[in-house]
SEKOL-594449 format. One line per 5 residues: number of its first residue (from 1); their letters; for each residue x, y, z of N, C-alpha, C, O. Coordinates in Angstrom, 3 decimals, decimal comma, always signed. Example, Ala and Ser with C-alpha at 12.3 -4.5 7.8 and 13.67 -1.06 7.14 Angstrom:
// SEKOL-594449
1) as) +13,190:-5,690:+7,800:+12,300:-4,500:+7,800:+13,200:-3,300:+7,800:+14,236:-3,319:+8,465 ~ +12,850:-2,250:+7,080:+13,670:-1,060:+7,140:+12,900:+0,030:+7,870:+13,409:+1,138:+8,039
END
This chain:
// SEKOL-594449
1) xxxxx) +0,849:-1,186:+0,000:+0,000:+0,000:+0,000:+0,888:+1,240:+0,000:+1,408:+1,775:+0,979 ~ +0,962:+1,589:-1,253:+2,024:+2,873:-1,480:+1,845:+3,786:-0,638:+2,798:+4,222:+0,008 ~ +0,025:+4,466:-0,405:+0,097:+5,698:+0,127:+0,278:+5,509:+1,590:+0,518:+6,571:+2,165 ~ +0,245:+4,763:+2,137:-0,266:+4,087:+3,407:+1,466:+4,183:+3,917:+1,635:+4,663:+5,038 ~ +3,036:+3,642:+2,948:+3,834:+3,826:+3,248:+4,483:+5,473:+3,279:+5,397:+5,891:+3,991
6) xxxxx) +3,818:+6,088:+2,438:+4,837:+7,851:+2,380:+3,817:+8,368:+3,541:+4,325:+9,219:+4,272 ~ +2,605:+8,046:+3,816:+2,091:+8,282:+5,144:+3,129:+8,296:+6,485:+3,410:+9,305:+7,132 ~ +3,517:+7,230:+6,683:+3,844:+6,245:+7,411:+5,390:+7,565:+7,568:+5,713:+8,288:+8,511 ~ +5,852:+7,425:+6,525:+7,474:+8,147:+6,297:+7,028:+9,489:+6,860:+7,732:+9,624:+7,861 ~ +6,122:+10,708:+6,740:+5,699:+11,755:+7,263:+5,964:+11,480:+8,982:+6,799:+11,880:+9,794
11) xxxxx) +4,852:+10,637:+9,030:+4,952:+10,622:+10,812:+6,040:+10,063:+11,083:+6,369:+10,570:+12,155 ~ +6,802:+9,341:+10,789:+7,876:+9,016:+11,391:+8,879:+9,979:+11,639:+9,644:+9,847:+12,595 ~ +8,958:+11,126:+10,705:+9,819:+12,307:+10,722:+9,538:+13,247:+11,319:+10,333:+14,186:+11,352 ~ +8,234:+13,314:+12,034:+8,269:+14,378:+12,867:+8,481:+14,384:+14,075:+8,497:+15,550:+14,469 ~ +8,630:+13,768:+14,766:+9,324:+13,345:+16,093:+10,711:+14,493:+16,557:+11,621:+14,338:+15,742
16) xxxxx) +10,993:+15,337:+17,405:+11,387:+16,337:+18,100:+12,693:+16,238:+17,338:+12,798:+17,208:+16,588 ~ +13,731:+15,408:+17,261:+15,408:+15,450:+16,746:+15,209:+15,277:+15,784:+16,272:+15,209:+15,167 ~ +13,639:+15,021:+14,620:+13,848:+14,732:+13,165:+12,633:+15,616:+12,374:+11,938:+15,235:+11,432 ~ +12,609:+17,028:+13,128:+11,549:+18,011:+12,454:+12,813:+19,072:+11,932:+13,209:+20,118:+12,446 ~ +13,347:+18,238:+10,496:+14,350:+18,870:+9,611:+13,454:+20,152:+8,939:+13,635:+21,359:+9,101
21) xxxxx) +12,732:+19,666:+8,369:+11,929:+20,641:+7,351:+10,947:+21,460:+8,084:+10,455:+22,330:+7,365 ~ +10,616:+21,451:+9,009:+10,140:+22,240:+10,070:+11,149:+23,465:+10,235:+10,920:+24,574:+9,752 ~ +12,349:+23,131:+11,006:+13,323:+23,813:+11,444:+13,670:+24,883:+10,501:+13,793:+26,079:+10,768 ~ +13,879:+24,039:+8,840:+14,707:+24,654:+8,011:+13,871:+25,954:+7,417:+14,392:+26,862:+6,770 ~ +12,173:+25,840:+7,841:+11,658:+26,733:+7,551:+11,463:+28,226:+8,213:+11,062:+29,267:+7,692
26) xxxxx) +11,903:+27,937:+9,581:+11,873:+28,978:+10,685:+13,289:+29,775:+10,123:+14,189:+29,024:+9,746 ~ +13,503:+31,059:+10,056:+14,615:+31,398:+9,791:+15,808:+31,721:+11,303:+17,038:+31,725:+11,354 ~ +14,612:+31,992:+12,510:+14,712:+32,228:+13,409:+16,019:+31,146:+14,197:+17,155:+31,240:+14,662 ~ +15,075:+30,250:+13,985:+15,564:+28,631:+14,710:+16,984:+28,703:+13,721:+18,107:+29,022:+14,113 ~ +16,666:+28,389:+12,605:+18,065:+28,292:+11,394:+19,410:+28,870:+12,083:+20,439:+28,280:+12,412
31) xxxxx) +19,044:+30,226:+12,186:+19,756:+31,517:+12,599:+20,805:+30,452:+14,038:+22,023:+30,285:+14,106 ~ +19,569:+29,880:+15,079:+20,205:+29,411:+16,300:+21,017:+28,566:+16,046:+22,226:+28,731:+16,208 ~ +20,295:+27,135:+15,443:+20,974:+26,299:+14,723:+22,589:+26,924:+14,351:+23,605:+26,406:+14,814 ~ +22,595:+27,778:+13,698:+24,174:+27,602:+13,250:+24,761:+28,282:+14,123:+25,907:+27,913:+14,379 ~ +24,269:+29,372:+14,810:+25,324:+29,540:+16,080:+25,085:+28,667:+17,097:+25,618:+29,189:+18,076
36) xxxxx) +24,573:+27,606:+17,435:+25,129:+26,978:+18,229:+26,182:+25,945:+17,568:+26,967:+25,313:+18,274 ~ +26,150:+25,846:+16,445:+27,242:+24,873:+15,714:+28,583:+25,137:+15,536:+29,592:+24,432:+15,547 ~ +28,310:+26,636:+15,324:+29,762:+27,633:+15,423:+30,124:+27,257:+17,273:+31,239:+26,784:+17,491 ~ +29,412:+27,425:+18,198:+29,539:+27,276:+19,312:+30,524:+25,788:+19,806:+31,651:+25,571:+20,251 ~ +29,329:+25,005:+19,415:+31,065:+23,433:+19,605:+31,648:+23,307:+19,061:+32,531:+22,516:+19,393
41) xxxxx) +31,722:+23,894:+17,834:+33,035:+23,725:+16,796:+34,222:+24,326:+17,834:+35,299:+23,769:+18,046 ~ +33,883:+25,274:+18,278:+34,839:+26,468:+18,820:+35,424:+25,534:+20,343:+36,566:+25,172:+20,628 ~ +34,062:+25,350:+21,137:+34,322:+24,509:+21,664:+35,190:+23,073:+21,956:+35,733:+22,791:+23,024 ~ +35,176:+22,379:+20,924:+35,670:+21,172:+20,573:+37,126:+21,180:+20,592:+37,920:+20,317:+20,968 ~ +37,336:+22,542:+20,020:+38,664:+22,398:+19,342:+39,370:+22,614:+20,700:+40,413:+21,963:+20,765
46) xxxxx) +39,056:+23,448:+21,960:+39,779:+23,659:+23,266:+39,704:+22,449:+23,970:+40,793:+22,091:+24,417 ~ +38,442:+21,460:+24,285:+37,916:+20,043:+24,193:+37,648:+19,114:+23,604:+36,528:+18,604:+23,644 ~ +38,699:+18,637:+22,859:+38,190:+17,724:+21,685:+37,455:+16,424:+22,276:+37,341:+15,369:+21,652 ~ +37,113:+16,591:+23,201:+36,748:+15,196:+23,926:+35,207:+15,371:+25,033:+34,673:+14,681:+25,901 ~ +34,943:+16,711:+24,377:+33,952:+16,709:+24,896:+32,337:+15,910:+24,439:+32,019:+16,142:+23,273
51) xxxxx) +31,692:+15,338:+24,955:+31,048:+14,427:+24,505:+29,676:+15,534:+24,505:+29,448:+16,247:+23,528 ~ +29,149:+15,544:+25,271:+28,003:+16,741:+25,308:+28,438:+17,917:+24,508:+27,595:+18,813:+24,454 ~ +29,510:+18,118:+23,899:+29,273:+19,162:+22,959:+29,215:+18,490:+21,762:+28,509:+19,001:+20,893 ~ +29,833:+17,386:+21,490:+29,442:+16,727:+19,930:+27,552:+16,226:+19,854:+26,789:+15,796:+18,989 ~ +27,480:+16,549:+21,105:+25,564:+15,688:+20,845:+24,900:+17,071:+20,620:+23,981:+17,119:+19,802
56) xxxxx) +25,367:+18,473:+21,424:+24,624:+19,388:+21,023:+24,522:+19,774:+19,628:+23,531:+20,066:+18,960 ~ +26,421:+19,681:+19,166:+26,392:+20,002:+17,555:+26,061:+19,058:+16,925:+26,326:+19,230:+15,735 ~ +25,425:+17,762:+17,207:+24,844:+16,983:+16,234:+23,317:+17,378:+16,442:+22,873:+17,781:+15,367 ~ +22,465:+17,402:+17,334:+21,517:+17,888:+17,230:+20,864:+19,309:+16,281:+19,918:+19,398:+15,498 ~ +21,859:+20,293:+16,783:+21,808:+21,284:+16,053:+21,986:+21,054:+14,357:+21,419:+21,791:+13,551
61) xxxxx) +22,793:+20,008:+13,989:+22,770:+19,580:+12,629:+21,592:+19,129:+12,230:+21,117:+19,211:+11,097 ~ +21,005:+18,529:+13,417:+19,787:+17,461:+12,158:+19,137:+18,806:+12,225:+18,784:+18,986:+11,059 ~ +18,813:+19,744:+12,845:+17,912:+20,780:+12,680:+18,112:+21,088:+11,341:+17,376:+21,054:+10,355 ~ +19,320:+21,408:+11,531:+19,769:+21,940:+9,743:+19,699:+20,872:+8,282:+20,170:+21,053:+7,159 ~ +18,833:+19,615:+8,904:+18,991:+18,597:+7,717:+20,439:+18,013:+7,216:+20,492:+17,131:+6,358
66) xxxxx) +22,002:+18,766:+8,027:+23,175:+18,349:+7,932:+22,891:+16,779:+8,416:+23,035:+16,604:+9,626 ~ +22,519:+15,649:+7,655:+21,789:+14,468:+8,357:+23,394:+13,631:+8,866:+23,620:+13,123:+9,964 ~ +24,432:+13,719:+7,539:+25,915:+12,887:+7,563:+26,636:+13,665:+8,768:+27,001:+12,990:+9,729 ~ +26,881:+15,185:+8,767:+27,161:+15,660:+9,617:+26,780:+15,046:+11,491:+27,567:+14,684:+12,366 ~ +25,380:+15,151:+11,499:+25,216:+14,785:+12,541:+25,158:+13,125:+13,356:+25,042:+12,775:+14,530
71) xxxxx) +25,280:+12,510:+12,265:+26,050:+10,850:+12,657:+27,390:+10,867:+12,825:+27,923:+10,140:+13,664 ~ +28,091:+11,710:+12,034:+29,242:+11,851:+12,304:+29,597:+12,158:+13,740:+30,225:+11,300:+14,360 ~ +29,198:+13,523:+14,459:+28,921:+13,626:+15,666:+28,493:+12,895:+16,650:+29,115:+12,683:+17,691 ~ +27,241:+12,412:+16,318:+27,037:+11,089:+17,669:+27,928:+9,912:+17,578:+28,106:+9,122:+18,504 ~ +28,671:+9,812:+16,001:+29,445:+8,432:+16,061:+30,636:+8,743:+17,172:+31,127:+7,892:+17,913
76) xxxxx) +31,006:+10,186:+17,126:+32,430:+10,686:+17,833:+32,035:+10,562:+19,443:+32,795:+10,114:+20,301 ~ +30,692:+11,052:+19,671:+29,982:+11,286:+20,954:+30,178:+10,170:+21,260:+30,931:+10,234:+22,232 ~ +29,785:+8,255:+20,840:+29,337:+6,875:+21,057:+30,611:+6,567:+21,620:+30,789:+5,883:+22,629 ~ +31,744:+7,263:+20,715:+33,558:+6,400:+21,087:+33,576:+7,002:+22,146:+33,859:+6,182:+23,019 ~ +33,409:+8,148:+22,637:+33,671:+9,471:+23,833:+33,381:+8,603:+25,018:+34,215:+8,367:+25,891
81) xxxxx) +32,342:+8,211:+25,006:+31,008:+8,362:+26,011:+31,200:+7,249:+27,249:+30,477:+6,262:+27,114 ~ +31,881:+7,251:+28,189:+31,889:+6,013:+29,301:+30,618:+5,717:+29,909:+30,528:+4,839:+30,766 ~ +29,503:+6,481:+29,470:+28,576:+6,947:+30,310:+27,459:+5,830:+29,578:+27,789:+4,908:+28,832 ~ +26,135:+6,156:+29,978:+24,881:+6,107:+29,185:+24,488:+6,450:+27,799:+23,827:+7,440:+27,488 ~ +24,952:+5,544:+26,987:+24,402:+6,311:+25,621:+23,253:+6,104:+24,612:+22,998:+6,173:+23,409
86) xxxxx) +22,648:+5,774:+25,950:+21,074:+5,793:+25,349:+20,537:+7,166:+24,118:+20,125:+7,266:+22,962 ~ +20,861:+7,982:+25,229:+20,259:+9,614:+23,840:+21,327:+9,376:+22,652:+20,644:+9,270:+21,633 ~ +22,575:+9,255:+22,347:+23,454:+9,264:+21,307:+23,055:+8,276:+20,220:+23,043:+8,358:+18,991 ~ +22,644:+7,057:+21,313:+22,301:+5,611:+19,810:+20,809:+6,288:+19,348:+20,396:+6,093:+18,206 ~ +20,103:+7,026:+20,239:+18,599:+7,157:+19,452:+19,047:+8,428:+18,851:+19,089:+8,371:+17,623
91) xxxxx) +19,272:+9,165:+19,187:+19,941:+10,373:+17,829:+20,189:+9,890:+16,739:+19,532:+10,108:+15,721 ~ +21,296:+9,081:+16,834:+22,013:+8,758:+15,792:+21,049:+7,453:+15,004:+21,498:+7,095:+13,915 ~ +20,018:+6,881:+15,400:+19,284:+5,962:+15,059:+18,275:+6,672:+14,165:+17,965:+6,062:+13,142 ~ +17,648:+7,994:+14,403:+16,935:+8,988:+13,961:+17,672:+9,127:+12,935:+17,181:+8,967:+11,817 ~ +18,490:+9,327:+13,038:+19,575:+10,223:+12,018:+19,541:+9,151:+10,569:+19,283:+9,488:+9,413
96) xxxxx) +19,833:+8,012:+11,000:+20,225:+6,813:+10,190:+18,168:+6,928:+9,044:+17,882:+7,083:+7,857 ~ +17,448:+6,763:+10,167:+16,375:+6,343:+9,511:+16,312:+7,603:+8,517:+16,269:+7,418:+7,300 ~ +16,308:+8,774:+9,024:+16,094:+9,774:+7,887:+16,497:+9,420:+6,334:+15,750:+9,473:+5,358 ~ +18,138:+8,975:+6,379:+18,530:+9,058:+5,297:+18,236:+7,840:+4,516:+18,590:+7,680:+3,348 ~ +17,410:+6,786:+5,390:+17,379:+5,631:+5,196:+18,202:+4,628:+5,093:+18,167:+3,860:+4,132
101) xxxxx) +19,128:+4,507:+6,175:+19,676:+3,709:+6,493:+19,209:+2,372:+7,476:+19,893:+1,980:+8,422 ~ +18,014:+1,808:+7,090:+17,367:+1,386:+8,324:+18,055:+0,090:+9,211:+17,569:-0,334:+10,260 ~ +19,151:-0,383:+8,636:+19,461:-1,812:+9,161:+20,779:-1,447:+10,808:+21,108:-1,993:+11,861 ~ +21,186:+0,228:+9,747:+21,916:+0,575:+10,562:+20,894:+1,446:+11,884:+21,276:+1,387:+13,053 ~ +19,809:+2,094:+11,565:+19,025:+2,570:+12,727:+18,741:+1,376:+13,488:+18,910:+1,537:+14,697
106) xxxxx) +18,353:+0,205:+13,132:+17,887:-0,852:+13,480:+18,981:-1,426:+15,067:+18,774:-1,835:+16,210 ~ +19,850:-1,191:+14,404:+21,001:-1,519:+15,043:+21,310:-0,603:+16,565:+21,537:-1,023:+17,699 ~ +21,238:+0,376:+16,191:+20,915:+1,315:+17,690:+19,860:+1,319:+18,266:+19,904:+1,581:+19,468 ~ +18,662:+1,062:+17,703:+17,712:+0,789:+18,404:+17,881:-0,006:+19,285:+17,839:+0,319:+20,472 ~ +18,120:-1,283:+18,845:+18,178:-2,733:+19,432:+19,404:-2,539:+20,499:+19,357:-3,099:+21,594
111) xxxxx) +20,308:-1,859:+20,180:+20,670:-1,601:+21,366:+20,949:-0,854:+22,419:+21,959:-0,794:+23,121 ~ +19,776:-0,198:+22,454:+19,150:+0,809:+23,667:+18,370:-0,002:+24,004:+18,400:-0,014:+25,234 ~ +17,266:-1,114:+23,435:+16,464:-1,746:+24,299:+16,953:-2,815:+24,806:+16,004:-3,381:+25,348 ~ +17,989:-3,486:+24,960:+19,048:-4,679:+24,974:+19,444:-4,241:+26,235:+19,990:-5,156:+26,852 ~ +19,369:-3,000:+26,977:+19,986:-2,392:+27,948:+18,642:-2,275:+29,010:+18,484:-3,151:+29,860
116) xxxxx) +17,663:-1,098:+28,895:+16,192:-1,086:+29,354:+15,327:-0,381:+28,222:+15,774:-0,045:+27,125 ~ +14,349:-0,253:+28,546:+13,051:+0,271:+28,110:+13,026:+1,588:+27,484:+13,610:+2,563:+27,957 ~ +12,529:+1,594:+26,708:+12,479:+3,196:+25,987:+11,635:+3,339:+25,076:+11,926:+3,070:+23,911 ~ +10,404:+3,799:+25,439:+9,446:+4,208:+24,272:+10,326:+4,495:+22,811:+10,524:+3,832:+21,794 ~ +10,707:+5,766:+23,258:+11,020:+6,176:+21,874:+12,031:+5,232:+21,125:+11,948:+5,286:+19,898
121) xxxxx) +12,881:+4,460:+21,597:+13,464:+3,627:+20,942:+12,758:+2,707:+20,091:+13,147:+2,345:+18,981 ~ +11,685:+2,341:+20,674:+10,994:+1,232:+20,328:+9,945:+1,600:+19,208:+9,351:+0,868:+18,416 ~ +9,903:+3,037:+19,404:+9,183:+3,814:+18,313:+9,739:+3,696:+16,912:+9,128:+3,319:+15,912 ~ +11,141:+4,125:+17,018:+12,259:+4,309:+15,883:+12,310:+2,745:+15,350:+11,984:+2,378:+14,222 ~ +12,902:+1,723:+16,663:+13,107:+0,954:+15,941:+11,643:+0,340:+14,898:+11,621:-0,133:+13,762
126) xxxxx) +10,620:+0,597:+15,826:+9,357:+0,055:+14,878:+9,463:+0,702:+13,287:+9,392:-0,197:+12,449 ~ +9,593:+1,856:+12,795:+10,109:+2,179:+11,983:+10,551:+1,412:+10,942:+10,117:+1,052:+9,847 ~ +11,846:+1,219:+11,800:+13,042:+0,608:+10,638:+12,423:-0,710:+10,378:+12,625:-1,242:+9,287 ~ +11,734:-1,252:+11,216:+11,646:-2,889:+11,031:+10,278:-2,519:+9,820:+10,150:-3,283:+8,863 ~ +9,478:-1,505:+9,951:+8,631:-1,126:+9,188:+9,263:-1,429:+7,560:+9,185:-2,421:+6,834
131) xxxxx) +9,645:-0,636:+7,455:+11,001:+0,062:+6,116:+11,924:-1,375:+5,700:+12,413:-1,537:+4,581 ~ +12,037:-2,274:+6,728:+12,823:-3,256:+6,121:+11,692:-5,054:+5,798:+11,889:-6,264:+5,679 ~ +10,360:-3,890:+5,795:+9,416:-5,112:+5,756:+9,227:-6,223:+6,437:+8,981:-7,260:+5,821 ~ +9,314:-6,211:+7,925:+9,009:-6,799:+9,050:+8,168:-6,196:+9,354:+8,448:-5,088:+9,811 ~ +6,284:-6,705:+9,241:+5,627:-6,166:+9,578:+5,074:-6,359:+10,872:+4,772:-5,432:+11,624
136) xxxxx) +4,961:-7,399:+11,095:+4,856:-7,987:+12,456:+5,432:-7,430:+13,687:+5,020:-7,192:+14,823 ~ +6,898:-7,272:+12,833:+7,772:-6,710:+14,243:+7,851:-5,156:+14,417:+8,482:-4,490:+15,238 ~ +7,027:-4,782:+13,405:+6,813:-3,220:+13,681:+5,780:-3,429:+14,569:+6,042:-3,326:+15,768 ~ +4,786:-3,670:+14,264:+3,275:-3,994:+15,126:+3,746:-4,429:+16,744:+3,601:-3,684:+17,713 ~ +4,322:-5,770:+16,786:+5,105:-5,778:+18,445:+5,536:-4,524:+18,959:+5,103:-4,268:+20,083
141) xxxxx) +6,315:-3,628:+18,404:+6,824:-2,637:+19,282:+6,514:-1,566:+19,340:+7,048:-0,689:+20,019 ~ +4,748:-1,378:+17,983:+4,110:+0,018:+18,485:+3,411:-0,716:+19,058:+2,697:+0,084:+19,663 ~ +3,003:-1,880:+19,383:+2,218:-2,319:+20,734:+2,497:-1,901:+21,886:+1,731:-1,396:+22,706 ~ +3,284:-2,044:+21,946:+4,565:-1,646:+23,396:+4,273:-0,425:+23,664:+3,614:-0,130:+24,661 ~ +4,781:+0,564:+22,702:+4,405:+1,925:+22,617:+3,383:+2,049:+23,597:+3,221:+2,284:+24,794
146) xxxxx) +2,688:+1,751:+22,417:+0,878:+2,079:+22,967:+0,641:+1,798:+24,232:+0,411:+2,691:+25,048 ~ +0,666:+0,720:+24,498:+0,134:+0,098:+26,137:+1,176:+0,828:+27,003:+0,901:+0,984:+28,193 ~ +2,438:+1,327:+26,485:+3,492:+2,179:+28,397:+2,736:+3,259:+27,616:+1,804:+3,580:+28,353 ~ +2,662:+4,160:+26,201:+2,015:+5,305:+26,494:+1,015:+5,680:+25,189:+1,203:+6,221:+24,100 ~ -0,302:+5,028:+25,975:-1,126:+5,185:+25,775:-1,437:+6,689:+24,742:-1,827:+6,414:+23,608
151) xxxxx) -1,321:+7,880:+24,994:-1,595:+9,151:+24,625:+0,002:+9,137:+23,387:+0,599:+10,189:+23,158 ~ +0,323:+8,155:+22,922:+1,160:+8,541:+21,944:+0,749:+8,169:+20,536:+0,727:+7,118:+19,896 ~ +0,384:+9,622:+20,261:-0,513:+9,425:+18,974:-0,182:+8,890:+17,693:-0,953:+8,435:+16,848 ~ +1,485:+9,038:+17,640:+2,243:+8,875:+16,452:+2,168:+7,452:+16,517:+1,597:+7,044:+15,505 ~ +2,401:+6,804:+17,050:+2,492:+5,257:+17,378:+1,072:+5,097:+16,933:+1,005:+4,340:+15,965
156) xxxxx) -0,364:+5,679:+17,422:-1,192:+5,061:+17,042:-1,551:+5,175:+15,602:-2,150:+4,375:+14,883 ~ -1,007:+6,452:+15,321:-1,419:+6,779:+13,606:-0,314:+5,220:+12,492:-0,586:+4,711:+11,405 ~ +0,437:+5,057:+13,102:+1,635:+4,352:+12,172:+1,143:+2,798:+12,862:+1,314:+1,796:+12,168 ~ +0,564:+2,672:+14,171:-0,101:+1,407:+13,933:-1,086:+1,147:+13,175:-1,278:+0,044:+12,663 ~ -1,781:+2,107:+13,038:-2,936:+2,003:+11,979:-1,928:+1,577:+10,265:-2,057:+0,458:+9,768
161) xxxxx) -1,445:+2,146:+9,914:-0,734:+2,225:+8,759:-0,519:+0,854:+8,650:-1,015:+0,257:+7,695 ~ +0,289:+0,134:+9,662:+0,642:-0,929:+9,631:-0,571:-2,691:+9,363:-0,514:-3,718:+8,688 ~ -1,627:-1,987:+10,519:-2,595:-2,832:+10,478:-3,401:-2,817:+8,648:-3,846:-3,716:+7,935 ~ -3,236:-1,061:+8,448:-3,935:-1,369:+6,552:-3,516:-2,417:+6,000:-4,178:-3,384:+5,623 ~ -1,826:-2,157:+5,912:-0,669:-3,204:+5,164:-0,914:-4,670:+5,457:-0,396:-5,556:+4,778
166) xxxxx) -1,692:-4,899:+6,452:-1,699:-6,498:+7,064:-2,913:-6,650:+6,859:-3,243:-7,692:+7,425 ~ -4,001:-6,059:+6,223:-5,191:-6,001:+5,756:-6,552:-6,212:+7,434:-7,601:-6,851:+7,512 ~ -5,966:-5,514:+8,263:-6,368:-6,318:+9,588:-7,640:-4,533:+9,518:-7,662:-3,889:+10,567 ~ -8,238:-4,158:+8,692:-9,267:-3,335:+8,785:-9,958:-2,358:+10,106:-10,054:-1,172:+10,423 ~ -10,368:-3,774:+10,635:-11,220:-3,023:+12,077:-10,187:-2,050:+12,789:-10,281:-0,828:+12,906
171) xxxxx) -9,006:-3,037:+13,311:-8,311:-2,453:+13,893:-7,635:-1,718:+13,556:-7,131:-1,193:+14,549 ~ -7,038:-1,045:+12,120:-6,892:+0,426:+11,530:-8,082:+1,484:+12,102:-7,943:+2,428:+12,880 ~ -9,040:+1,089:+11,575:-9,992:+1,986:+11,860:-10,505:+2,911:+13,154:-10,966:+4,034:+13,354 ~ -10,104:+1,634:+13,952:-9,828:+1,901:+16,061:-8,411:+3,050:+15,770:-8,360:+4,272:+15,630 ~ -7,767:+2,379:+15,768:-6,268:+3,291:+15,768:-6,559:+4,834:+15,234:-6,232:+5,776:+15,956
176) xxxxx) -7,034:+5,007:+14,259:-7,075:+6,062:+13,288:-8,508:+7,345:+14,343:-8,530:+8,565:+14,505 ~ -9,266:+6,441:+14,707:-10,134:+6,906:+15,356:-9,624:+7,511:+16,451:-9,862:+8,708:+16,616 ~ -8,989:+6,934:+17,204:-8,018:+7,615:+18,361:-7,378:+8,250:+18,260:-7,273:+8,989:+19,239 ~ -6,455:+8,530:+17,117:-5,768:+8,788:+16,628:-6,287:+10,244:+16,313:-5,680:+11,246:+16,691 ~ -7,629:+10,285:+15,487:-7,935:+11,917:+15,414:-8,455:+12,514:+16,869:-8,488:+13,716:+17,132
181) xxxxx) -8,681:+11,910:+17,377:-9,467:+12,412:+18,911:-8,122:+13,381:+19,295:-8,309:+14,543:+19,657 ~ -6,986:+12,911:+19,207:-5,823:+13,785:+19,842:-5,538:+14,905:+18,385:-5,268:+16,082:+18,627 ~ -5,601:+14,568:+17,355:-5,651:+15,655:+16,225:-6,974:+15,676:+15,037:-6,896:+15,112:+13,946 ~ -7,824:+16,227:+15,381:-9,177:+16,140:+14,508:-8,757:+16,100:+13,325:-9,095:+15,318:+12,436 ~ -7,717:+17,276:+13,273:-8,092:+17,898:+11,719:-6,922:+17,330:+10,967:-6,511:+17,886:+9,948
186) xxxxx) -6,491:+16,468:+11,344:-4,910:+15,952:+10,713:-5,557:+15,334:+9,425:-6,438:+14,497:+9,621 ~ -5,181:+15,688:+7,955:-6,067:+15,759:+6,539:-5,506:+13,942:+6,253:-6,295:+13,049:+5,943 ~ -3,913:+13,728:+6,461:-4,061:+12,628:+6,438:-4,636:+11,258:+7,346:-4,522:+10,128:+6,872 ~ -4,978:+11,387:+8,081:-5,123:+10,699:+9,087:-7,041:+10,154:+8,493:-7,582:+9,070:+8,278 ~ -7,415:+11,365:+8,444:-8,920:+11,833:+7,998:-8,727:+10,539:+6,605:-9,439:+9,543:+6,733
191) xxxxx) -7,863:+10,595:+5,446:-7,792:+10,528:+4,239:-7,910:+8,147:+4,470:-8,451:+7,173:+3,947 ~ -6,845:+8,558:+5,739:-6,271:+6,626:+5,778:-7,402:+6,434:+6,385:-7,509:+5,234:+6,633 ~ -8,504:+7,165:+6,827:-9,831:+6,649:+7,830:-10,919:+6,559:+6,800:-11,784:+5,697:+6,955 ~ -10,965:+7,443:+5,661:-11,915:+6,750:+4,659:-10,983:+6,126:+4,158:-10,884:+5,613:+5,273 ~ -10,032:+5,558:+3,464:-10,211:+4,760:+2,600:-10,287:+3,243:+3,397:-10,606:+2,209:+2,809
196) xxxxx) -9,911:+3,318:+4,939:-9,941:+1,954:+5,215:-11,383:+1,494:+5,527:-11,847:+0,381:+5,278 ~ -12,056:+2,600:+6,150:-14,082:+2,108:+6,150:-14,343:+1,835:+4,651:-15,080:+0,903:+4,330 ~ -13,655:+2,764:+3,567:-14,307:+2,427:+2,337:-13,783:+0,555:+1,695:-14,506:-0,257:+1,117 ~ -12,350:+0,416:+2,085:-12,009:-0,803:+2,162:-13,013:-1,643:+2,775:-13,524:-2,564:+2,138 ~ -13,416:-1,316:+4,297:-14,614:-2,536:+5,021:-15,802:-2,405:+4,288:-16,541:-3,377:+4,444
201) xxxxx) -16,318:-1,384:+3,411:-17,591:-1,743:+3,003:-17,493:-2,515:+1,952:-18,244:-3,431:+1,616 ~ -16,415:-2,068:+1,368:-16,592:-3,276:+0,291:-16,312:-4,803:+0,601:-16,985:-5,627:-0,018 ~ -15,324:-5,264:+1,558:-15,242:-6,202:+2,327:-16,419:-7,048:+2,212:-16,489:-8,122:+1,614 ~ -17,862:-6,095:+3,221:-18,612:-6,451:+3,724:-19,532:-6,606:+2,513:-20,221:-7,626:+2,553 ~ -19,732:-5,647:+1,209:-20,226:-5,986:+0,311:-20,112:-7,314:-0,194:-21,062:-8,030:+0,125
206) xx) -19,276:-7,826:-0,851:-18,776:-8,854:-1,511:-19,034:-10,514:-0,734:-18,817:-11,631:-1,202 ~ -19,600:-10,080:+0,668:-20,561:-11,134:+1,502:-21,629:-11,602:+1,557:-21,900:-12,419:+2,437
END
């Protein structure tokens, strides 16, 4: 289901470290974006080992759609890091899916949850497993989603997506329904909710 997948690619990109085209439209934000980039550059070079400044200037990159740039950064941040690098692998997991790299997002995902729990990991990785045509195993982990957080709409809009693709109807239709309750007017959301009732009537026609 073609449209059902560039659907699918929308919501997945808007998520807080991957609202590129958002950002790039604010001139305001843009403006910040590069001075804070000028900022760890400057930084770096007195600290080359600073780890929290390569995650700020990678962040500040994906703002700017710099997508290579900012893997580059969390890759430097990942070697740095003695610490927790839960935020660096999902950055950089974001980062990967953008450009579509999914086996490699896949890969940070899996191991942030290999460690503990993380919605958003499990978000991303659902994604990639999406993108690499594991449908099932996308569905397991916006399950997950859903049931620790309930009110996460993106998960429910892209479970719906998923359930079209698996031809599983009703339960698109639940998803999508919930799904506008938190955004009425979202045009696509509206668009995957008729065509999947228009899918069940004919279903039900042909009985």
């Amino acid at each position: 289901m073609q449209v059902a997948r560039l659907i699918l690619v929308v919501l997945c990109l808007i998520g807080a470290s991957l609202q590129v085209s958002a950002f790039t439209e604010d001139m305001p934000l843009v403006s910040a974006s590069k001075q804070k980039i000028k900022e760890m550059s400057q930084l770096l070079k007195k600290e080359p080992k600073n780890v929290q400044a390569y995650v700020t200037r990678a962040a500040a990159r994906m703002e700017l759609g710099d997508l290579y740039g900012a893997i580059k950064d969390y890759s430097a941040a990942e070697e740095l890091s003695p610490e927790d690098k839960t935020s660096i692998l999902i950055g950089r997991g974001n980062a990967f899916l953008e450009i579509g790299a999914y086996k490699e997002a896949l890969k940070d995902f899996d191991a942030v949850l290999e460690k503990a729990s993380s919605p958003e990991a499990q978000y991303g990785r659902a994604a990639a497993k999406y993108f690499l045509d594991d449908l099932f195993g996308a569905m397991r982990d916006l399950d997950e989603v859903v049931t620790e957080k309930p009110e996460h709409s993106k998960a429910l809009f892209n479970r719906a997506i998923v359930k079209m693709d698996l031809n599983q109807l009703e339960g698109a239709v639940s998803d999508l329904k919930a799904f506008l309750a938190y955004h009425p007017d979202h045009k696509d959301a509206q668009n995957a909710l008729a065509s999947a009732n228009d899918q069940l009537g004919r279903r039900f026609a042909r009985r």
